[in-house]
C-alpha positions, 0 to 999 in steps of 0.5 A: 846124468853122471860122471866119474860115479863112485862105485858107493853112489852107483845105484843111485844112477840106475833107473832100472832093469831090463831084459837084453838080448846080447847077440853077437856076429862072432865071424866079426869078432874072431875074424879080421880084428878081432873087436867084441863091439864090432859083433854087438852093433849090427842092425836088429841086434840087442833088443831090449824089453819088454819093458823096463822094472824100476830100480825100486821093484827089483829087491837085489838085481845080483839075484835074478834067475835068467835063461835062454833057449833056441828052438825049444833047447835051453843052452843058458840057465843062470843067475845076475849073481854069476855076473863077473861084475856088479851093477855098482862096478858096471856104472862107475866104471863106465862113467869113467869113459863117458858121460851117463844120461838118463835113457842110457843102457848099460848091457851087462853081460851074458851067463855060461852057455853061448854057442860060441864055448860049447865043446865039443863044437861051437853052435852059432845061430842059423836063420829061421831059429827062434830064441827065447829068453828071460829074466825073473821079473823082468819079463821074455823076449823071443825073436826069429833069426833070419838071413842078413842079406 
């Protein structure tokens, strides 16, 4: 567990890494208040896994290639080292908010590619999509969109 963590003791608070599917309701977020959590708690929404990499297996968590398809189109092919924040940053910052404790997840962020900024058009999902996403080492997850009603 930790609080207010210093950026320098960071990593010693992080048990490892995992694979999360970071997907946003965007009516939720672009409509009414406009809040970027509000689209991010829904039922079934960020699964995370298969499993969990120990911190100790992973030799530099900034470098991790990582990609993301929806029905066999890959729209996201990235890298953790275009993170906008670093994992030491991520856990300090957060600790300063919150109490951290063991089990707790910290979702880091989504590369370049979300549907929601491809030009000329958004592309949002729709139900009976498959997408599927990995990260190196970390492992895939593939999940069937469907109808929230």
């Amino acid at each position: 567990p930790g609080r207010y963590i210093d950026e320098a003791q960071a990593m010693d608070h992080v048990a490892g890494y995992c694979v999360d599917n970071d997907i946003s309701e965007r009516h939720y977020q672009l409509e009414g208040t406009g809040t970027w959590d509000k689209g991010k708690g829904c039922d079934t929404f960020g699964p995370i896994g298969p499993w969990l990499v120990t911190a100790d297996e992973v030799a530099d968590p900034h470098a991790l290639g990582l990609w993301l398809e929806v029905d066999g189109h890959r729209y996201q092919h990235s890298s953790t080292g275009q993170m906008v924040f670093r994992v030491p940053t991520l856990v300090s910052y957060v600790s300063r908010f919150m109490s951290l404790q063991p089990g707790d997840v910290i979702s880091t962020g989504t590369p370049p590619g979300v549907g929601l900024g491809l030009k000329p058009e958004p592309v949002y999902l729709r139900a009976g999509q498959t997408m599927r996403l990995g990260i190196d080492g970390l492992g895939e997850q593939r999940q069937r969109t469907v109808d929230a009603a």
